[in-house]
C-alpha positions, 0 to 999 in steps of 0.5 A: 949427561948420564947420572944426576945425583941430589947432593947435600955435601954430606956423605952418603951423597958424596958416596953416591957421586963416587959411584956416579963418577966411577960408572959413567965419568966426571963429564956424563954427571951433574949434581943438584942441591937444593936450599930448602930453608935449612939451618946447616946452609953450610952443606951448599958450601960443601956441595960446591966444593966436592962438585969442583973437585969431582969436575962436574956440573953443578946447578942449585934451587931454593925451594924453601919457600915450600917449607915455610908452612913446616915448624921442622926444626931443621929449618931457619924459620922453625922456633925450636931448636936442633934436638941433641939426641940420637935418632932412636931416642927421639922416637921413644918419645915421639912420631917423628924426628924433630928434623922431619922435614915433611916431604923433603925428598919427594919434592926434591926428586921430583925437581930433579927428576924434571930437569933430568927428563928434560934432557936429549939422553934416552937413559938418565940415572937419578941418585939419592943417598938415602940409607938404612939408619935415617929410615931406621924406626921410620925416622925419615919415611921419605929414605925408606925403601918402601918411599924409594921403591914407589917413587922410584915407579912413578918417576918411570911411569912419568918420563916414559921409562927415562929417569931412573931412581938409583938409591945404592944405600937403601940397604945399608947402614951408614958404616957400609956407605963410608966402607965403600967410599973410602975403598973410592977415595971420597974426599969426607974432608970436603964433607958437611953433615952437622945440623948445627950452623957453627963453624964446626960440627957440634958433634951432638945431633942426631946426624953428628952422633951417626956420622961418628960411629960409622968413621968410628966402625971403621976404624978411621978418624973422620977427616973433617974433624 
């Protein structure tokens, strides 16, 4: 194994593996996805799928039990439901998104940094598919390039030099993500990003309304509607 990527099934992270896959091949990468208590458990369906259809190796966790101290409306056990709103107008009138959830991608990471630095390779590279528009207005500080670029130095520092974190959309916005993965045939219709737990996306949450305008911006139809 070459590359581990975190994989939500949604499309930033199935970009990222397009890149993985293009760089080293199907059979030097492994997905990891992760059940933290999420409503939306439909993206671990999705993540499967996409895994099959690239032909690499897949492996799953439940940490949710980590989570259960967090009221996160994102999570099963939260009493509040999944704000229909835009990221941005959510913190005019708070702190944090409402589906914050508090550390996410840090624990995250650092599973998948210890499976990763658990392997014989003297070089593996760690992807997250974190960009510009969930950090934007500090949205999810845990996708900022400030949070990547220092946990990106201590997961170094802890595996001497082995794993290193790969985050290729900390720059960008979520159109330019989908720019490159069309350019790499990502398969979007595999793809799951809706909050919501339904049947089809709800095409109103904060990660419904992104996902829109990035298809939207272009030019093209979002395959999985």
């Amino acid at each position: 194994m070459k590359a581990m990527v975190l994989s939500s099934g949604g499309v930033d992270s199935t970009t990222a593996l397009a890149m993985a896959v293009d760089k080293f091949g199907a059979q030097e990468v492994t997905t990891i996805s992760i059940f933290y208590g999420q409503k939306h458990s439909r993206e671990l369906e999705s993540a499967r799928k996409i895994a099959k259809f690239y032909g690499v190796d897949h492996i799953e966790f439940d940490l949710s039990q980590i989570f259960k101290q967090s009221n996160s409306s994102l999570l099963t056990h939260s009493t509040d439901s999944i704000d229909h709103r835009s990221y941005s107008e959510q913190l005019q009138t708070q702190s944090r998104v409402s589906t914050n959830v508090p550390f996410r991608n840090g624990v995250m990471l650092a599973v998948a940094a210890s499976i990763a630095d658990s392997h014989d390779e003297d070089q593996i590279e760690l992807y997250i598919g974190a960009h510009a528009d969930d950090a934007a207005g500090n949205a999810y500080a845990d996708c900022s390039k400030e949070f990547i670029d220092a946990f990106g130095k201590s997961i170094e520092v802890a595996t001497y030099g082995k794993v290193k974190l790969i985050a290729p959309f900390v720059g960008k916005n979520k159109s330019e993500v989908v720019k490159i993965g069309l350019k790499l045939k990502v398969p979007y219709e595999l793809t799951w990003s809706c909050y919501e737990s339904g049947e089809t996306p709800c095409g109103k949450c904060a990660t419904c309304i992104d996902r829109q305008r990035a298809f939207e911006i272009n030019g093209v139809k979002d395959p999985a509607l």
